[in-house]
N, C-alpha and C positions, 0 to 999 in steps of 0.2 A: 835711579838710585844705585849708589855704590854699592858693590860686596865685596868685602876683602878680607883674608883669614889670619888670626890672629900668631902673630909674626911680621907683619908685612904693617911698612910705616903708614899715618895719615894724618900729614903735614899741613892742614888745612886748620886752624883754629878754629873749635868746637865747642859743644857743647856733651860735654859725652854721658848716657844714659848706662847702668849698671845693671845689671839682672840678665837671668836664665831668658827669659821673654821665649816661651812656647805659646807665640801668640799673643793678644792684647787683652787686659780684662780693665774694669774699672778703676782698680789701683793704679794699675801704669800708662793709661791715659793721662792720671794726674802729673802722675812723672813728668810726660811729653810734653804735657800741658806747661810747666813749668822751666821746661828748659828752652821752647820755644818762646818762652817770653825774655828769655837774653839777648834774643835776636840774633844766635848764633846759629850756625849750621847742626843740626842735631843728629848725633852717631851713638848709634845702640848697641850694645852686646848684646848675642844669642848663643847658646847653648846647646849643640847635639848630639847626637849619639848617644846618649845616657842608658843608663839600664829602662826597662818598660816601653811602653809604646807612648807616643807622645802626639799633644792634640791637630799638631800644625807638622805637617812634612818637612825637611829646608824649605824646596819651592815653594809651598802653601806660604810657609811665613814673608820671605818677599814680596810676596803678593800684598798680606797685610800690614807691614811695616810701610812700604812702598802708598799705601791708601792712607797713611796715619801722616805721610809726610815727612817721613825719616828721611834726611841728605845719603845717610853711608851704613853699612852694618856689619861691624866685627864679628865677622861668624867663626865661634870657637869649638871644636873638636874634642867634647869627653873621652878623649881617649887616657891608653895610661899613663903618656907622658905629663897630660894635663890633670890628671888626680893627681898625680905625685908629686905634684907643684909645691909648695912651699907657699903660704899667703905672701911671704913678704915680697919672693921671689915674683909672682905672678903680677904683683903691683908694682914692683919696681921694671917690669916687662913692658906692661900697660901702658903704664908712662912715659918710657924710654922713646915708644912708639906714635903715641897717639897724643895730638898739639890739643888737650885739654886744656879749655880757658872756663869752664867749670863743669864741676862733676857734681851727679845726682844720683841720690840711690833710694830704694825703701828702707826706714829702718830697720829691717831683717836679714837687709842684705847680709849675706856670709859668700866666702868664695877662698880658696886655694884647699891643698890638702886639710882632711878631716874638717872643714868646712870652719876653719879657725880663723880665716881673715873678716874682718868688719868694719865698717863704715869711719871707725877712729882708727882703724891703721891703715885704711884709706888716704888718709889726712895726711900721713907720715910722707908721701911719698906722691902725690900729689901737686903740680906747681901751683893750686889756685883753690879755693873752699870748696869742699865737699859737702853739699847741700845734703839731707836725710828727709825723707816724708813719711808720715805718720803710715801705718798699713790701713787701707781701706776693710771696713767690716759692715756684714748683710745680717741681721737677727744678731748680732754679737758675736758670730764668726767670719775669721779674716775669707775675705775676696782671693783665691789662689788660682795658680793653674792645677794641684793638686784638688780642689774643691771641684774645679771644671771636670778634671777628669774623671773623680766619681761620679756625680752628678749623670756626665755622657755615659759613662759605663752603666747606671744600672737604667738606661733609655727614660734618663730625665734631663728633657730640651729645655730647660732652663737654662741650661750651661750656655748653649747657644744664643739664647736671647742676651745672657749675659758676657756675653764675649764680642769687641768690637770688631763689628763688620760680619759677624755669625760663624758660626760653624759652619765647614764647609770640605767635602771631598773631591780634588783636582786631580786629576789627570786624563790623556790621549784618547779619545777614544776609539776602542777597538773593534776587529770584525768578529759577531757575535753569531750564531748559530741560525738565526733569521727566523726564528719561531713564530716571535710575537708579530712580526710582518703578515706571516701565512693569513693572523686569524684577527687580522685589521689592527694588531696595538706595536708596532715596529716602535724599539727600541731601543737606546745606545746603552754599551758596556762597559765598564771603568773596571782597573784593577787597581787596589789601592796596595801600597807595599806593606812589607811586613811591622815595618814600624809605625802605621800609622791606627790612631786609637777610632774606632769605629761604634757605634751605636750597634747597639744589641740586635740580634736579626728579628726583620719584620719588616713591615712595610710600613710608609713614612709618605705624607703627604710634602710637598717643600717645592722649589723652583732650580731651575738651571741658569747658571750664567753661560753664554754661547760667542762665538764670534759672528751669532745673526742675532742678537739679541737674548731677552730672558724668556723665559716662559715657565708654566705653573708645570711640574710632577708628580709622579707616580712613582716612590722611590723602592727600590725595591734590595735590601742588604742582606745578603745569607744566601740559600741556596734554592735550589728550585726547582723542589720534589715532582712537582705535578710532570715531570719531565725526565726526570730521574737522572737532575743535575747537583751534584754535593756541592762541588766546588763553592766555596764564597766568593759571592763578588756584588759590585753595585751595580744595577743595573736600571734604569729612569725609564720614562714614559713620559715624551714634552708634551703635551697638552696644546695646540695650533700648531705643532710645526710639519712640517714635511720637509726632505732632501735628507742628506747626508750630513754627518760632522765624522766620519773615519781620519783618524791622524788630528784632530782638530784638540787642540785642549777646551773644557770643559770643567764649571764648578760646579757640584751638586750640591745646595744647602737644606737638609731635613730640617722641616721645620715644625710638624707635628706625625704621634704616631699614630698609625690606622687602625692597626692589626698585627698577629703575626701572622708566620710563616705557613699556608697547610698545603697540602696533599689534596689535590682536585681530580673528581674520580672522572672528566673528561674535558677536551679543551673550550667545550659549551659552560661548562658551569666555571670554567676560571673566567672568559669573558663577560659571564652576567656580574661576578662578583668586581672586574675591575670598571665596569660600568659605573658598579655602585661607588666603585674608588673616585673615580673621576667625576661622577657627583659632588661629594662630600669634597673634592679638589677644589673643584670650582664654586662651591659658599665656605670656605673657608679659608683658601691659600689667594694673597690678593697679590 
């Protein structure tokens, strides 16, 4: 899959996709869905940098754009040059650039400064129909990445069952303090950056994707009193595995919550209670 940032031509006749896209959810599958039926090469706009933290990293999102089958992806820069955009000006950029042989958007789509440009001044500037899809809606509320995000934030994995390909935190994994090795539960440690929107601290039953394979976890996000470690970070428990992944990239998907976070008055009673973890792991995480 292509990536290439928004400035930069792609002369390839397309299909071009419209939206922020933090990630996939059931609205903009339909989108996918739909432009993939032109039989045209399909290129997405993405959106980053913004204010707040946001559900999919850059890398995370290639990852799932790249699984959905996207050819190319316009990766655009919230910066201030790009608030201070101009609707019209942004759409007559877009197109200057990118061999649109149709375009698709949600009907909510907005885009350029104060979020004034829409889907009919799309059309203005445009060489070819700007298709609109209705927004997707769950109980009578629309499907968003906004709905994903609270959902995630207040540690309701919903979001992630509702999000294509799941929720999931990627990155290197690092040399960690080797604690959990001492006292038989050796486990990998991910730093996730600062933009990226994380699930409330606690522990999280869910699996890893590996370059040996998947295996079921023990997730573990926030800090780790019993040890008298603040720091937040992620930290998993693969369940069959053994060796190393140091330097190796890694996906962790939470997929339900255990517990929180406590304070164990020795490393005897943290190991009976992650026993009980890995019980509850394994009839429940397949």
């Amino acid at each position: 899959m292509l990536t290439f940032p928004f400035g930069a031509a792609y002369e390839t006749p397309c299909a071009l996709v419209l939206g922020g896209f933090d990630g996939l959810h059931a609205g903009h599958m339909k989108l996918l869905a739909a432009a993939k039926e032109t039989g045209l090469p399909v290129v997405l706009t993405t959106i980053y940098g913004g204010k707040g933290r946001q559900l999919f990293t850059r890398e995370e999102r290639r990852v799932v754009f790249a699984r959905a089958g996207v050819s190319a992806v316009c990766e655009i820069s919230f910066g201030e040059e790009t608030r201070a955009m101009p609707a019209a000006a942004f759409a007559e950029k877009l197109f200057s650039l990118v061999a649109a042989r149709a375009v698709l958007c949600g009907e909510d789509f907005r885009f350029g400064r104060d979020a004034a440009g829409t889907p009919e001044l799309l059309g203005r500037y445009a060489k070819c129909e700007v298709s609109t899809l209705p927004v997707v809606r769950t109980g009578g509320e629309k499907i968003s990445a906004s709905m994903m995000k609270e959902l995630l934030g207040r540690g309701d994995l919903r979001a992630a069952r509702a999000l294509a390909y799941g929720y999931f935190i990627q990155g290197a994994v690092e040399h960690g303090r080797a604690v959990g090795r001492s006292y038989g539960f050796p486990t990998l440690n991910l730093s996730a950056p600062p933009e990226k929107l994380l699930p409330p601290d606690g522990v999280y039953g869910g699996y890893a994707e590996t370059p040996r394979g998947n295996y079921p976890c023990i997730v573990n996000v926030g800090a780790r009193p019993t040890f008298g470690v603040e720091e937040r970070k992620v930290e998993a428990y693969l369940d069959g595995f053994s060796g190393d992944l140091y330097g190796e990239t890694v996906r962790i998907y939470p997929e339900e919550f255990f517990r929180g976070i406590q304070k164990f008055g020795s490393a005897e009673a943290l190991t009976a209670q992650l026993r009980r973890d890995i019980e509850r792991l394994r009839e429940n995480i397949r």
